[in-house]
Every structure is written in structure tokens, then in C-alpha cells.
Steps between C-alpha positions, in 0.01 A plus 500: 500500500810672351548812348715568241617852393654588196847558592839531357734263530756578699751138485743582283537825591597342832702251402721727279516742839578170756775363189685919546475528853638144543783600236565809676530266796723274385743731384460718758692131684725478194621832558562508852666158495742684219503786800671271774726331244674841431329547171330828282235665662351495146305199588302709742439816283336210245252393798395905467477493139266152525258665741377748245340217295384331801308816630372569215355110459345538805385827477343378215297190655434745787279713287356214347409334818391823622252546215372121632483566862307831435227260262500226827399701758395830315671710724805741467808305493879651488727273725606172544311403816227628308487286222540206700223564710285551182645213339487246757160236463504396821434874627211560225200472801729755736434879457812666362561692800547172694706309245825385566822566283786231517730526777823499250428830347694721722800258575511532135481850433726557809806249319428703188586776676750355709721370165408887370716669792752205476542576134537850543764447823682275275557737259564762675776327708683354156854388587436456860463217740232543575394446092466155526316533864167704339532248153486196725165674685368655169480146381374312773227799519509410112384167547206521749379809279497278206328202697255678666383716170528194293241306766294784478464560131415118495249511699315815411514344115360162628231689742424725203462219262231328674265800429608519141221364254542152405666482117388273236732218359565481195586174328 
């Protein structure tokens, strides 16, 4: 028998983070493309200026999925491997302790910070050539930070989801 637990929903919170982060993403390529073409390092500055609405998106469906996790498995929940163990169903027999957090968290939060240090090397070394060296790594690091938290916020909404209480239809 299922239980459901009054939760909130936490979808479109998550889709309006995984729609920034993959816009960050994608001009974090635009701009670096502009980079090896001889073009305005302005494209890269707007990658910086993106993030802030991305972050704050997630932060966002990070509290929100925090609140959740902490009502699944009624225990103290602050981080991300954390909230996946509490929100995963197939873990709801296993003691907390013992539960298992997905493998892609820290290959995630080590591109994140990976693309960080690139940034701030980039900047730092403006009108150098080795400029375009740290853009072409901040985005790559770019794009498997933005996969990986994308797949993640995915699947902690789905997992989540499955405990929420079942809504009525309307007709």
C-alpha cells in the first residue's frame, strides 16, 4: 500500500531551473565559439550575468525539495545526496544511514566548480592566449555541470512526485 504525503510540488520549479542552467549552457557555447572567432569577450561576461537567475531557480527548488525530503524520511535534510536518498522509493525499506545517493552528485558539483575556477582564470587572464584556452574548458565544464544538475533535478522531482498525494481532476 502507498503512502502519500502532502508535499509541495516541486516541477516547475525544476523545469524553470533545468530551462536557465541549459540557457546558461548554451551560451556559455555561443560565447566561446565568438571567443575562437576573434570576437568580444562580452559574450562570456553575459554567461556570468545568466547564472544569477539560474542559481537562484535552483536555489529555489532546492529549498522546496528540501522541505519534501525532510516530510519523506522525517529526518534532517540539507544537501543534495541527502535529498535523494530521502526522495528515492526504491530506498523507502533501507534505514537512512544505509541509503544510497546517486553516483552523479559529485561529478556534478566538481564541473560546477571546475567551470567556477575556469570563469574566474578567464577573467583574470583577459587579452591573453591563454583567454580562449580557460573559455573553451569553462564551457565544456559548462556543459556536463548543466547535464548532470539538469538529470538530477529531474529525477529528484519525479522521485518526489510519487510520494505526493494523488490530486483530483477536475472536469
Amino acid at each position: 500500500m502507498d503512502t502519500y504525503i502532502d508535499l509541495r510540488d516541486v516541477r516547475l520549479t525544476g523545469y524553470v531551473s533545468m530551462g536557465l542552467i541549459a540557457l546558461v549552457a548554451a551560451e556559455s557555447v555561443w560565447g566561446t565559439v565568438n571567443d575562437w572567432q576573434g570576437g568580444s569577450s562580452s559574450w562570456s561576461f553575459l554567461a556570468i550575468v545568466l547564472i544569477a537567475p539560474a542559481a537562484v531557480a535552483f536555489l529555489l527548488w532546492f529549498r522546496f525539495a528540501t522541505h519534501n525530503a525532510e516530510a519523506i524520511a522525517l529526518h534532517g535534510v540539507r544537501m543534495m545526496s541527502q535529498v535523494w536518498k530521502a526522495s528515492d522509493p526504491a530506498q523507502r525499506e533501507v534505514p537512512f544511514e544505509q541509503r544510497v545517493a546517486s553516483p552523479l552528485i559529485k561529478p556534478w558539483q566538481y564541473a560546477f566548480l571546475a567551470m567556477v575556477a575556469c570563469d574566474v582564470l578567464e577573467s583574470l587572464l583577459l587579452d591573453t592566449p591563454a583567454y580562449v584556452v580557460f573559455s573553451t574548458l569553462s564551457t565544456l565544464c559548462a556543459i556536463v555541470a548543466a547535464g548532470l544538475a539538469c538529470f538530477l533535478i529531474f529525477r529528484v522531482s519525479l522521485m518526489q512526485q510519487r510520494f505526493a498525494a494523488p490530486q483530483r481532476k477536475y472536469r
